[in-house]
C-alpha positions as CSV (number, residue, x, y, z in Angstrom):
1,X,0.0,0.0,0.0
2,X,1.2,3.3,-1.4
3,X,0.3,6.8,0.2
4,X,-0.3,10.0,-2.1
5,X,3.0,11.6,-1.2
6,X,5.3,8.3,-1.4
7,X,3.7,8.1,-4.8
8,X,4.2,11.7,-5.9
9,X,7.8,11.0,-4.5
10,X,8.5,7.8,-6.9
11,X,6.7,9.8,-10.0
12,X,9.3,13.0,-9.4
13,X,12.2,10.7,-10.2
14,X,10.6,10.4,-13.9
15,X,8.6,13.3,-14.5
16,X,8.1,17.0,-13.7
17,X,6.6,17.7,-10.0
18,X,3.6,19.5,-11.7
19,X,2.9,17.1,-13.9
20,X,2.8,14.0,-11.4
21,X,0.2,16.0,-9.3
22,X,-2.0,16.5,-12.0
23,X,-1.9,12.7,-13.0
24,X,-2.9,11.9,-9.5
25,X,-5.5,14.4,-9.1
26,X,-7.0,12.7,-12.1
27,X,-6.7,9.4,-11.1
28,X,-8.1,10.1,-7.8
29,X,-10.9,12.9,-9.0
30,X,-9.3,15.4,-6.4
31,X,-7.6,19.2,-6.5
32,X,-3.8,19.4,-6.3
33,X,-4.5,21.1,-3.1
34,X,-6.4,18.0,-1.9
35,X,-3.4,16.1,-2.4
36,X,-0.9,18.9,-0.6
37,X,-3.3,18.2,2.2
38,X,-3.6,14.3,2.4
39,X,0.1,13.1,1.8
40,X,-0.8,10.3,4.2
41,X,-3.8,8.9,2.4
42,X,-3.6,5.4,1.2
43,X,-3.9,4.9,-2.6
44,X,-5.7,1.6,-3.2
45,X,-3.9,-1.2,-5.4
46,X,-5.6,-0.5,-8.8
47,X,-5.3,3.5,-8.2
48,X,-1.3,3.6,-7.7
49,X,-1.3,1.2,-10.7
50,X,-3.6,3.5,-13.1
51,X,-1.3,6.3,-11.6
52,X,1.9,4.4,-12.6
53,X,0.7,3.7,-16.1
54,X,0.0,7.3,-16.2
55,X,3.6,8.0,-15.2
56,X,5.4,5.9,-17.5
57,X,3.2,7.2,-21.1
58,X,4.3,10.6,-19.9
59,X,7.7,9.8,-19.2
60,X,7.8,8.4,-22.9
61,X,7.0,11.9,-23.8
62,X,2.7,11.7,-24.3
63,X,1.3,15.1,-23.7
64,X,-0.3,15.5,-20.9
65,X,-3.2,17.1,-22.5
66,X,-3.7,14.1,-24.0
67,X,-3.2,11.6,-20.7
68,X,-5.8,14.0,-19.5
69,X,-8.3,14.1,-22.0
70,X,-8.6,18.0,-21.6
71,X,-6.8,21.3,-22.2
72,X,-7.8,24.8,-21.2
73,X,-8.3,27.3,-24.2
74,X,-9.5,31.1,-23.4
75,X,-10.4,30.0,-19.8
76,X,-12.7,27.3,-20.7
77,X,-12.3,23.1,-20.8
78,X,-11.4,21.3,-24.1
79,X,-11.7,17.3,-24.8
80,X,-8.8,16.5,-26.7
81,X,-7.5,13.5,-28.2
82,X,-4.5,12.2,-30.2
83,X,-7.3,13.0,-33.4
84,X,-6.6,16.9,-32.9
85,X,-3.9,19.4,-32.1
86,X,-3.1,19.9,-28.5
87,X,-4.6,23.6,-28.3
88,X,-2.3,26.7,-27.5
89,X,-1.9,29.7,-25.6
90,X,-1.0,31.8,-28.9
91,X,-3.6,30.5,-30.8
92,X,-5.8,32.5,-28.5
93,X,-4.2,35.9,-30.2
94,X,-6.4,34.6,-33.3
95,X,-9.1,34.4,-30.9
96,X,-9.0,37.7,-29.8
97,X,-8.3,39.3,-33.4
98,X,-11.5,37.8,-34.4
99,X,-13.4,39.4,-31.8
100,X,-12.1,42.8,-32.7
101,X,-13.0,42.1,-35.5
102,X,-16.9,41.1,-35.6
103,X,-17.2,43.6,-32.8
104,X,-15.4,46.8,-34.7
105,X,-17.0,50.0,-33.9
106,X,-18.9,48.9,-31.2
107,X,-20.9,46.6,-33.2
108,X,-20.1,43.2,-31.1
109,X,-24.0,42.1,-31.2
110,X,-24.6,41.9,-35.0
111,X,-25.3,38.8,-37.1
112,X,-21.8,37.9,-38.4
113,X,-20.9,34.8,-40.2
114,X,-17.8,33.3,-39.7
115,X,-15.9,29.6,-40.9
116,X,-13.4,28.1,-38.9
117,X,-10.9,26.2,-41.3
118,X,-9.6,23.1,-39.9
119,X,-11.4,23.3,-36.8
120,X,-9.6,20.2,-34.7
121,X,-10.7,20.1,-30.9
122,X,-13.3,23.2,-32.5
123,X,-11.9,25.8,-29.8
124,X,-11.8,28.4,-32.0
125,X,-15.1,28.2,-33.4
126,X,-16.6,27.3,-30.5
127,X,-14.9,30.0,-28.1
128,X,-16.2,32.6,-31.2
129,X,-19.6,31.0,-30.6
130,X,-19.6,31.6,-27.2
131,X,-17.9,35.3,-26.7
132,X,-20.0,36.4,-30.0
133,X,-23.2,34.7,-29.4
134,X,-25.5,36.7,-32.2
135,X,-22.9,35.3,-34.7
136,X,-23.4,32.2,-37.1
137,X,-19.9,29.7,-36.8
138,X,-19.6,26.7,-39.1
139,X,-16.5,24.7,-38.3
140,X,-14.8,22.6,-40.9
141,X,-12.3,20.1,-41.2
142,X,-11.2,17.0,-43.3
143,X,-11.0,14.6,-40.4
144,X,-14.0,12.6,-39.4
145,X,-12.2,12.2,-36.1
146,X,-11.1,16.0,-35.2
147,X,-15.1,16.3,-36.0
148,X,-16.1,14.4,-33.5
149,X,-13.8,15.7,-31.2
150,X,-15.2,19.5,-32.1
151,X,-18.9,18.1,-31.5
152,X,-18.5,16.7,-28.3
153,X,-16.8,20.2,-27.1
154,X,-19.7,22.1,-28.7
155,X,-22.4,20.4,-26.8
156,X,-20.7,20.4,-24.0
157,X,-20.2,24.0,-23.7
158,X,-23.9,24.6,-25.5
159,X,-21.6,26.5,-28.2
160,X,-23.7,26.7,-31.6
161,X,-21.6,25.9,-34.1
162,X,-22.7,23.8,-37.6
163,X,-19.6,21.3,-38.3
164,X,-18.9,20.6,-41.9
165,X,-16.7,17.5,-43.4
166,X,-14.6,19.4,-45.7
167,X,-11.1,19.7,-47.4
168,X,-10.4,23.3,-46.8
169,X,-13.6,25.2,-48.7
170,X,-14.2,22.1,-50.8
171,X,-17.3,20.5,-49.0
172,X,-18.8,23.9,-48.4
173,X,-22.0,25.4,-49.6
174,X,-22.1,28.0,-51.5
175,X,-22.2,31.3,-49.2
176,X,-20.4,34.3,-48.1
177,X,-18.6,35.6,-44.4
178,X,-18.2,38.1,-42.8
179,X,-14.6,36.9,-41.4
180,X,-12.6,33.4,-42.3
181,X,-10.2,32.2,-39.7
182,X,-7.9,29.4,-40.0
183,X,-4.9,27.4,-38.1
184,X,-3.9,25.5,-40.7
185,X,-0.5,23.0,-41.1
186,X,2.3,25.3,-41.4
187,X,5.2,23.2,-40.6
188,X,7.5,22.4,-43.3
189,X,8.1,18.5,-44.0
190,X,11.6,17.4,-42.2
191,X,11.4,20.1,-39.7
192,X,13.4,18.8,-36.6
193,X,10.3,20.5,-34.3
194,X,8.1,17.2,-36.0
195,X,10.6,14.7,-33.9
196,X,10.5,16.6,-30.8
197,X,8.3,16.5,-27.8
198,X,4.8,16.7,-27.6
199,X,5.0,17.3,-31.4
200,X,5.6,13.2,-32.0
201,X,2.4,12.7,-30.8
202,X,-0.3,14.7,-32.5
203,X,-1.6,14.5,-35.6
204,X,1.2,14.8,-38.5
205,X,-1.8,16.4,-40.7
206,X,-2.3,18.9,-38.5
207,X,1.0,20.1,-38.1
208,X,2.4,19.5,-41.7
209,X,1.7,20.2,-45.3
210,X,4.2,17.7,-46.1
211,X,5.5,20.6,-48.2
212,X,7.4,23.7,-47.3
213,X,5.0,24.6,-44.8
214,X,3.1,27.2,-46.9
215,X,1.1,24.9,-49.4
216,X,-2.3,25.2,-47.0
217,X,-1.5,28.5,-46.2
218,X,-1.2,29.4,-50.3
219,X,-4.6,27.6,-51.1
220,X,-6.7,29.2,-48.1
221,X,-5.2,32.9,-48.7
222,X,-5.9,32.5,-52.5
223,X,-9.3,30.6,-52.3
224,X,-10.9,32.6,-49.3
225,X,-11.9,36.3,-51.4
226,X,-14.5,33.6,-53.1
227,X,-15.7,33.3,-49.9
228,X,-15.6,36.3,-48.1
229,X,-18.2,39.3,-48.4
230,X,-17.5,42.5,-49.4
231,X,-15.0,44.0,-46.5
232,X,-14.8,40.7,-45.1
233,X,-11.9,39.5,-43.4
234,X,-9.3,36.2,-43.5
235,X,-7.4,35.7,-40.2
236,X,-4.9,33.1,-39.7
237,X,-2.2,31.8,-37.6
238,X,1.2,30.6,-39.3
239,X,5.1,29.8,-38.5
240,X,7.4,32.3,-36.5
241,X,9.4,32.9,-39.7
242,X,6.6,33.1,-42.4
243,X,5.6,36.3,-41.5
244,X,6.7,38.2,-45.1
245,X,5.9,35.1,-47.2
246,X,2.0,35.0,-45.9
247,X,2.3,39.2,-46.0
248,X,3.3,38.7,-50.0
249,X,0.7,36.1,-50.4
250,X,-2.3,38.4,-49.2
251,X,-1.6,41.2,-51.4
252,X,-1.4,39.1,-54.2
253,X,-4.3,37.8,-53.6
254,X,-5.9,41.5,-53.6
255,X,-6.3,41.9,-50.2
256,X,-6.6,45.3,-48.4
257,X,-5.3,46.5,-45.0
258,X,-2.9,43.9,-44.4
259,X,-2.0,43.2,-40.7
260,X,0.5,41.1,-39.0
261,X,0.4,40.6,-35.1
262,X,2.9,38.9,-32.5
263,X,2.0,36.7,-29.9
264,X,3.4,37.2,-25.8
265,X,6.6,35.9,-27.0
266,X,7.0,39.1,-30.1
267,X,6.9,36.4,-32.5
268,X,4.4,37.8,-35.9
269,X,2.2,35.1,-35.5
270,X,-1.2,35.7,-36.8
271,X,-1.6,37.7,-40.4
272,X,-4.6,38.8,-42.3
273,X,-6.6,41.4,-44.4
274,X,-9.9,42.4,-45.8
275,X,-11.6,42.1,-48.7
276,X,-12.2,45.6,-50.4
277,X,-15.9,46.8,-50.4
């Protein structure tokens, strides 16, 4: 018989103090401060060995968003699963950009549509449904997995969103938005990042374009003023070092009032611009 702080103890020697509470705490259903507070308590036989097993996938380098089944996006709970990308603090500057957007001028409340591309987990669409609630969201993505992984976050949080099978715009009806955001694969095949850390264990799909890393990036920039409204804008997230390749990409594609934006780190990491009236 193993108590909580003999077992945290053991778990240190292989992975991060932070992380080994957090394992616990989900095997147990308890707070980290519940465990700070009960380093005597017994763990019985079969919850030192889920906690073990635990231990060891992380110690082989599993994210821990995926060992718990959740990670927190814009202060709210995602399901994740080795179908979708792990989400991430910077993503959030997308987020936020969005939100300007639809809500310019003081306008937050009106009737905006707006298609997430490549929606994964769905916690950009469905945080947009949420902090925007008079707007219309459809999510889409190519993975019948991700998509289930996006519907089971949107009726979880009772976020609105209509989630479409598609390759990019290809499954799409025809129709027009007010705003177009996207994370799409932005990695370039053979980057060293693709072997590293958490990285190993998501989806390859999502992370790569199994090109240079722009090939997604080329076809949503160049396909999106078909599917934007007049003054509508496209809004995506790309590579720390893309930042004057997407910038070239949007005004050749005709695009007015270019931005580029940098993350909490200074890296440019979400570009964009609007369709001319």
């Amino acid at each position: 018989m193993s108590a909580v702080g003999e077992a945290l103890a053991a778990a240190r020697q292989r992975i991060p103090a932070a992380e080994a509470r957090l394992l616990l705490a989900q095997v147990l259903k308890r707070s980290a401060a519940w465990l700070e507070a009960h380093r005597e308590a017994a763990l019985a036989p079969l919850q030192l060995a889920s906690f073990n097993a635990l231990v060891e996938r992380r110690a082989a380098g599993e994210p821990v968003a995926y060992l718990l089944g959740t990670r927190e996006f814009y202060g709210r709970d995602f399901a994740v699963s080795p179908a979708v990308l792990i989400p991430r603090p910077e993503t959030e500057l997308l987020v936020e950009l969005a939100i300007v957007k639809v809500g310019a001028g003081g306008t937050a409340q009106r009737a905006a549509r707006i298609l997430d591309l490549g929606a994964g987990s769905g916690c950009i669409a469905v945080t947009l449904a949420l902090e925007l609630p008079l707007t219309r969201v459809t999510a889409a993505d190519v993975s019948p997995d991700a998509l289930a992984v996006a519907r089971d976050n949107a009726a979880r949080l009772s976020a609105p969103v209509e989630l479409v099978e598609s390759d990019w715009f290809a499954g799409l009806r025809e129709e027009r938005f007010d705003l177009i955001v996207a994370n799409p694969p932005y990695v370039a095949s053979g980057d060293p990042h693709l072997a590293q850390g958490d990285l190993r264990f998501e989806p390859i799909g999502a992370l790569t374009d199994h090109a240079d890393g722009l090939a997604a990036l080329r076809h949503i920039v160049a396909t999106a003023p078909h599917w934007l409204k007049p003054g509508g804008w496209l809004l995506f997230e790309h590579g720390y070092d893309q930042a004057a390749a997407v910038g070239d990409l949007l005004a050749a594609a005709g695009f007015a009032d270019i931005e580029q934006h940098r993350d909490l780190a200074g890296v440019v990491r979400v570009s964009g611009g609007r369709i001319p009236d």
